[in-house]
GUVODREN-239178 format. One record per residue (C-alpha): x negated, z negated, y negated. Coordinates in steps of 0.2 Angstrom, whole numbers, padded with zeros to 4 digits, always signed. Example, Ala and Ser with C-alpha at 12.3 -4.5 7.8 and 13.67 -1.06 7.14 Angstrom:
BEGIN
-0062-0039+0022
-0068-0036+0005
This chain:
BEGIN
+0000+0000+0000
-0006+0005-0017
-0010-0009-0030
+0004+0001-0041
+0018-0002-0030
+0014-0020-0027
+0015-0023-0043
+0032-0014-0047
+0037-0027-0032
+0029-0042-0040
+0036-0034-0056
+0055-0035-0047
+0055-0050-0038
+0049-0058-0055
+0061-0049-0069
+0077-0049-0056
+0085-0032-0063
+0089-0023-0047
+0096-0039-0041
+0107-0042-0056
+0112-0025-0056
+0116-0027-0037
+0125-0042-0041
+0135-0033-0053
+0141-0018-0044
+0145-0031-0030
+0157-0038-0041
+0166-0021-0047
+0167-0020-0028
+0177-0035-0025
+0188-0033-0040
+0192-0019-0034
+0194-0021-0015
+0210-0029-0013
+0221-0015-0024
+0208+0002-0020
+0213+0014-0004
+0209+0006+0012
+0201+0022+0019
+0191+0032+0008
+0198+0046-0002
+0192+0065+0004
+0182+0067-0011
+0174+0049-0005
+0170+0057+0009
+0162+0074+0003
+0150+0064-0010
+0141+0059+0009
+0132+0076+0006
+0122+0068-0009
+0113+0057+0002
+0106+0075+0014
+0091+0075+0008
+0070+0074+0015
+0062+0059+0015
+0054+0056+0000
+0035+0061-0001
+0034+0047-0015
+0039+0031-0020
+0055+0028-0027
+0065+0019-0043
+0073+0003-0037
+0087+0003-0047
+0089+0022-0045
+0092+0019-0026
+0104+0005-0029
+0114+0016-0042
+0114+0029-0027
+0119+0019-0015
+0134+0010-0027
+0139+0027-0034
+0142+0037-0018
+0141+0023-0003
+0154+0011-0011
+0168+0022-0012
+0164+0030+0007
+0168+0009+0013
+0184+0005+0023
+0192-0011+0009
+0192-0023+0028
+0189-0035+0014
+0207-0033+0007
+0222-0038+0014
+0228-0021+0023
+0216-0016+0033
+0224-0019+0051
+0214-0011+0063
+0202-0014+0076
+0201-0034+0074
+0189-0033+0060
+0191-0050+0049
+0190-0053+0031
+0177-0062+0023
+0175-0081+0016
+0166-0080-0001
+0160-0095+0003
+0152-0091+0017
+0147-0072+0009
+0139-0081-0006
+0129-0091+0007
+0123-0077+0017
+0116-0068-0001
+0106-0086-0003
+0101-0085+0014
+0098-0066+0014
+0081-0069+0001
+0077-0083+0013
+0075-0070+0027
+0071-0083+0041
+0066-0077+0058
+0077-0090+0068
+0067-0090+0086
+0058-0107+0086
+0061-0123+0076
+0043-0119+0068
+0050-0103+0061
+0065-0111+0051
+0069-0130+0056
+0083-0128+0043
+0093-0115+0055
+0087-0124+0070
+0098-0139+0063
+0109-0133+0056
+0111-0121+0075
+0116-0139+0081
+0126-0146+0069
+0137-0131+0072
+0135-0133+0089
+0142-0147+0090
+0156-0143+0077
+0162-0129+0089
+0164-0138+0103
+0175-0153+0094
+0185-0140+0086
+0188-0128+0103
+0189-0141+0116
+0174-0139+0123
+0166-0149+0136
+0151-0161+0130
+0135-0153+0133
+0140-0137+0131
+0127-0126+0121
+0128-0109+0109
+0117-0096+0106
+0121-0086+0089
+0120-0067+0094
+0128-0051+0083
+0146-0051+0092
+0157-0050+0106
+0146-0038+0117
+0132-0048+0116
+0141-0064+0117
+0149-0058+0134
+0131-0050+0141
+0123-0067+0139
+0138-0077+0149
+0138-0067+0162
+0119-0067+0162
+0120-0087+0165
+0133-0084+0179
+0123-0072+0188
+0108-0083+0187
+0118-0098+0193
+0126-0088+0206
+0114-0083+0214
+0105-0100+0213
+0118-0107+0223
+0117-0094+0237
+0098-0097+0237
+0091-0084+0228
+0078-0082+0212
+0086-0068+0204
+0070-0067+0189
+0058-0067+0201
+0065-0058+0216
+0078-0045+0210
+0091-0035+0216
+0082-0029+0231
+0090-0038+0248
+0100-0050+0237
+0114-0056+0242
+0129-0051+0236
+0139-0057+0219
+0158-0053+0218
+0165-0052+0200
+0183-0051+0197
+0193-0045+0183
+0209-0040+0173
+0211-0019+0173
+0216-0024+0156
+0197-0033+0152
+0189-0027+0136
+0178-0013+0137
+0163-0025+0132
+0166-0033+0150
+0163-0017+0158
+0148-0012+0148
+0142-0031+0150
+0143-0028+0168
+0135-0011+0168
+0120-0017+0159
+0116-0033+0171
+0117-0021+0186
+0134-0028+0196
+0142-0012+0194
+0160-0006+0188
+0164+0003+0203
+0162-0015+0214
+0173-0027+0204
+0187-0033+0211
+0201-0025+0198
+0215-0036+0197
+0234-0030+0189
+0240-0036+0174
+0259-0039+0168
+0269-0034+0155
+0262-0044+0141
+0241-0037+0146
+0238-0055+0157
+0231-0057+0173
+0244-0059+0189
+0238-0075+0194
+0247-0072+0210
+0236-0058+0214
+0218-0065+0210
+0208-0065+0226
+0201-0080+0236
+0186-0086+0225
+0170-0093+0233
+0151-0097+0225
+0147-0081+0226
+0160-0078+0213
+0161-0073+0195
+0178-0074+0187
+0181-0065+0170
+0197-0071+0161
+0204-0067+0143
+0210-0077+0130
+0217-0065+0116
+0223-0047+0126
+0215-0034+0115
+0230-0024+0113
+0246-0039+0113
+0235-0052+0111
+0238-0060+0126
+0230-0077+0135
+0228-0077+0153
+0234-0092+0164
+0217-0102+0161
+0224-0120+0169
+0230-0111+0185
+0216-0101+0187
+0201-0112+0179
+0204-0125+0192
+0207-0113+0206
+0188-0108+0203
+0183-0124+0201
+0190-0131+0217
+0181-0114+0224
+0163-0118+0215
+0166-0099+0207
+0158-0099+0190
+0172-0092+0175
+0168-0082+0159
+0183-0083+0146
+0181-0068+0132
+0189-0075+0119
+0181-0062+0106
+0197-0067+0092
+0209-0078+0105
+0198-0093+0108
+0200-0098+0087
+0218-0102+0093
+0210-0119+0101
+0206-0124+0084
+0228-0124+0079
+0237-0138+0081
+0254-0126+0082
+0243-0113+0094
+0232-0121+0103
+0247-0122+0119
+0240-0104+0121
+0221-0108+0129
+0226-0124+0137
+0212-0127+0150
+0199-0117+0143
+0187-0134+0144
+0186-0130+0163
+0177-0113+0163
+0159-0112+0164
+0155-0099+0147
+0166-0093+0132
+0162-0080+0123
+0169-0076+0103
+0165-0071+0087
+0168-0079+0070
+0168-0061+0060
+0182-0059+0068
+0198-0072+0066
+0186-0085+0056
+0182-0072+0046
+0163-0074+0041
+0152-0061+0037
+0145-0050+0050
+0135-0051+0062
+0141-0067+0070
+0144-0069+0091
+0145-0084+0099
+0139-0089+0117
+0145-0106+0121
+0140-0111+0139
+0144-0128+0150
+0127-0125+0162
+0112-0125+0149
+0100-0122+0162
+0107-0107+0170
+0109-0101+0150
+0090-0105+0146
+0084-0097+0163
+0093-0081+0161
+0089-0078+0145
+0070-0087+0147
+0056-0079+0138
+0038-0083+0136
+0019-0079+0128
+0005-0088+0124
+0008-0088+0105
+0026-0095+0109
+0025-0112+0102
+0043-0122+0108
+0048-0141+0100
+0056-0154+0105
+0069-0148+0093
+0079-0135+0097
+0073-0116+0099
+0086-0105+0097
+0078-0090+0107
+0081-0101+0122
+0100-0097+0121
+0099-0079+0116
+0090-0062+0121
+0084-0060+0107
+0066-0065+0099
+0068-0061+0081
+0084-0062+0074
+0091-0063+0056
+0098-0082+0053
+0117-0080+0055
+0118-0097+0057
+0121-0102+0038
+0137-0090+0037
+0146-0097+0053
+0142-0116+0047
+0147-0112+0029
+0163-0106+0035
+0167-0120+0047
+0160-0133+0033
+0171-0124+0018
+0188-0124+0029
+0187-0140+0040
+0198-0143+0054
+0214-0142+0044
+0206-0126+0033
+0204-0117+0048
+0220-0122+0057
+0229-0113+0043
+0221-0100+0043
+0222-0095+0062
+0241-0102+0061
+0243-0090+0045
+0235-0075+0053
+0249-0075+0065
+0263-0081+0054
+0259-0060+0044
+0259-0054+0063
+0275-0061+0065
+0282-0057+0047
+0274-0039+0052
+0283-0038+0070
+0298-0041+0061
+0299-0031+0047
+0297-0014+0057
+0310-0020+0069
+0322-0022+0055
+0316-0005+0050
+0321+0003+0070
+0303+0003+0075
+0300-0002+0093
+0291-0020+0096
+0281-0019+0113
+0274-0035+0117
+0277-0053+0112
+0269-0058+0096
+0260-0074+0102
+0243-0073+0091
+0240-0059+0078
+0242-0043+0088
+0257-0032+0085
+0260-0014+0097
+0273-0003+0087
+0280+0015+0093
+0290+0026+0087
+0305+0037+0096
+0292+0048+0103
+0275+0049+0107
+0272+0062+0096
+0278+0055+0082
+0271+0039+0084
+0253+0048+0085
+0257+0056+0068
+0264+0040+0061
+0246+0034+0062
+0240+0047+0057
+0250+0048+0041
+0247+0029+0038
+0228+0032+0039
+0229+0046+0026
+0238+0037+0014
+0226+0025+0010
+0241+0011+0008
+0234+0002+0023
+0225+0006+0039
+0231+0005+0057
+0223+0011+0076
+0231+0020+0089
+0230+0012+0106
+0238+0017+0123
+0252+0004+0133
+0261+0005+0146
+0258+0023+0148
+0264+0026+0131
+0255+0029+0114
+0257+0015+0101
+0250+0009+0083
+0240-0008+0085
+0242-0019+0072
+0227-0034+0071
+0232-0047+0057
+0213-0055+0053
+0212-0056+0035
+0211-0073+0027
+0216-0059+0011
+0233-0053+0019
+0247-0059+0010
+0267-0058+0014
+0268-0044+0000
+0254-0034+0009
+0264-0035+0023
+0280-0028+0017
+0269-0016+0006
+0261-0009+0022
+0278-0010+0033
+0283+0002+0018
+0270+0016+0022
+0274+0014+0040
+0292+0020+0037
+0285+0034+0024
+0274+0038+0036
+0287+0041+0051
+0298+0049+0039
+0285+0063+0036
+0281+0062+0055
+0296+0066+0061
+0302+0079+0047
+0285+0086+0057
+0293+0085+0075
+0311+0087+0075
């Protein structure tokens, strides 16, 4: 590096321009995030071009790149920051715990080992132990802070495939796949597809699970989950991707308990529904699985990236995930690279604390209960309105269809274009729906009858299309 551009760096950090003018145009942004077109205009879109370009052969003005960036990035954003953005199950964001991750972002701590940030390594346990007294969780139970859900799920199943095959004698670090004995994993057809890409990437293979048939409402027939043994690994589902659905965790929990099978909950946006008062009748038994998996950008809505695994066996955790070197130097504090596979990772600890320490049990009791007050507000509207509600509104997921497939996939489509909210298509039951996610702390009654209006514009234009 040139003694020029160190010192336009040194110049920058000192005189703080380009992070005023960052700060600035992060404000217009917000101002304008709750009211702007949820999906960017066409001409949004088109001004991508003016990022085609060679890589510079020189250096560049710092606040040039930001203006850039500002001018022709801002408006090409999806507003998931507002209060009408229903797809996916994208949260909204705390500004608490947004204006702690910009502190945090110039601390830039590398959170593998205590010696490398003893403030994340903290406040990793105080958090810990926050989770588990707000979800029920057993004492003991341990987190590791990964980017999301597909992470979150990798890293459970990771412990149960070590513990499992511990208990049928077998070293799996140290010995491999070759003349192991064989693991059995069960499952809902209707599992996220993270769980299939989880169990891809550890080598069980999708073709050998043991599919089980869901019912009406996305949960798993108890009835029809095979005898379990310790060779077992059991995936259940708290919070059906589509319906938002909870699986029967009491019944089946202890049924794998009595059988020593190991169970993974995927609770990506369902498990927060342990932290309500008026929901929590919904995970009833979760404390008797083995690993749970969830996300707080999701229904706690922090920043992203933010993935939780919580675990019950914090040797099998630690073992699966177990990485060493001669420059590694652990504590007797805690080293958060133990629970993840990850060595260097951003601190995403300060966001999911600040969130948790900002609402409080009762703070995020309401906003988990208020997430799915909207859903029901939601489902009830466009009933009134003679759209057809598929699934029991038991969380914050609402399946809608129209007369016809065919209008029902122009509906969305329509919706999208009209920048008044934004909704996803999904399949059920063989039929083509709109999937609605309520996960924005933002959403309000109004944007709810606001967007239940564009859904009616939207159909009307749809079928005027299909006759």
């Amino acid at each position: 590096m040139t003694d020029e551009i160190r010192k336009r760096m040194f110049s920058e950090m000192k005189h703080k321009d380009i992070f005023d003018a960052a700060r600035n145009a992060a404000y217009r942004y917000a101002d304008q995030s709750l009211e702007r077109n949820v999906f960017p205009t066409p001409q949004a879109i088109d001004n991508l071009s003016r990022f085609d370009e060679p890589l510079p052969d020189e250096s560049g003005d710092a606040l040039d790149i930001l203006q850039q960036l500002d001018t022709h990035g801002s408006p090409a954003t999806v507003a998931q920051i507002g209060g009408r953005y229903f797809g996916l199950v994208n949260g909204g964001i705390i500004p608490a715990s947004l204006a702690v991750r910009w502190l945090t972002d110039f601390w830039d701590q590398n959170t593998p080992l205590y010696l490398t940030s003893p403030v994340a390594s903290r406040l990793e346990e105080v958090t810990e132990a926050w989770l588990r007294d707000l979800l029920g969780l057993p004492d003991g139970a341990i987190a590791g802070y990964v980017s999301g859900s597909s992470m979150s799920i990798f890293c459970g199943l990771a412990a149960a495939r070590h513990r499992s095959f511990t208990r049928l004698g077998w070293d799996i670090n140290r010995q491999g796949f070759t003349d192991a004995p064989q693991l059995r994993v069960v499952a809902s057809r209707q599992a996220h597809g993270t769980v299939s890409k989880a169990i891809a990437l550890l080598g069980f293979g999708i073709d050998n699970v043991e599919w089980v048939d869901s019912d009406a409402e996305g949960r798993i027939k108890t009835e029809l989950v095979p005898e379990l043994d310790q060779s077992t690994i059991l995936i259940l589902q708290a919070g059906n991707v589509n319906s938002g659905a909870f699986d029967d965790f009491e019944t089946l929990c202890s049924k794998a308990r009595n059988a020593d099978a190991w169970v993974h909950i995927d609770g990506a946006f369902g498990l927060w529904a342990a932290a309500s008062e008026r929901l929590n009748h919904l995970t009833q038994g979760i404390g008797l699985a083995d690993s749970w998996s969830f996300d707080g950008h999701k229904t706690l809505n922090t920043p992203y990236d933010s993935g939780v695994i919580m675990c019950r066996d914090r040797d099998a955790l630690v073992n699966a995930l177990h990485a060493s070197g001669a420059y590694i130097v652990y504590s007797e504090h805690r080293d958060g690279m133990l629970h993840t596979p990850e060595m260097s990772r951003r601190s995403r600890i300060f966001e999911l604390w600040a969130a948790l320490k900002y609402l409080g049990k009762s703070g995020t009791d309401d906003l988990v209960y208020g997430l799915h007050l909207r859903a029901v507000q939601f489902a009830q509207e466009l009933q009134q309105q003679g759209f057809e509600i598929l699934n029991e509104v038991v969380f914050n997921q609402v399946l809608v269809a129209c007369d016809c497939d065919p209008v029902t996939i122009a509906t969305i489509e329509k919706i999208q274009r009209s920048g008044e909210c934004w909704v996803g298509g999904t399949q059920w039951q063989e039929r083509s729906v709109i999937r609605v996610s309520v996960c924005s702390w933002a959403t309000t009654s109004e944007d709810v009858t606001r967007s239940v209006e564009a859904f009616v514009a939207a159909r009307e234009q749809a079928q005027d299309a299909h006759p």
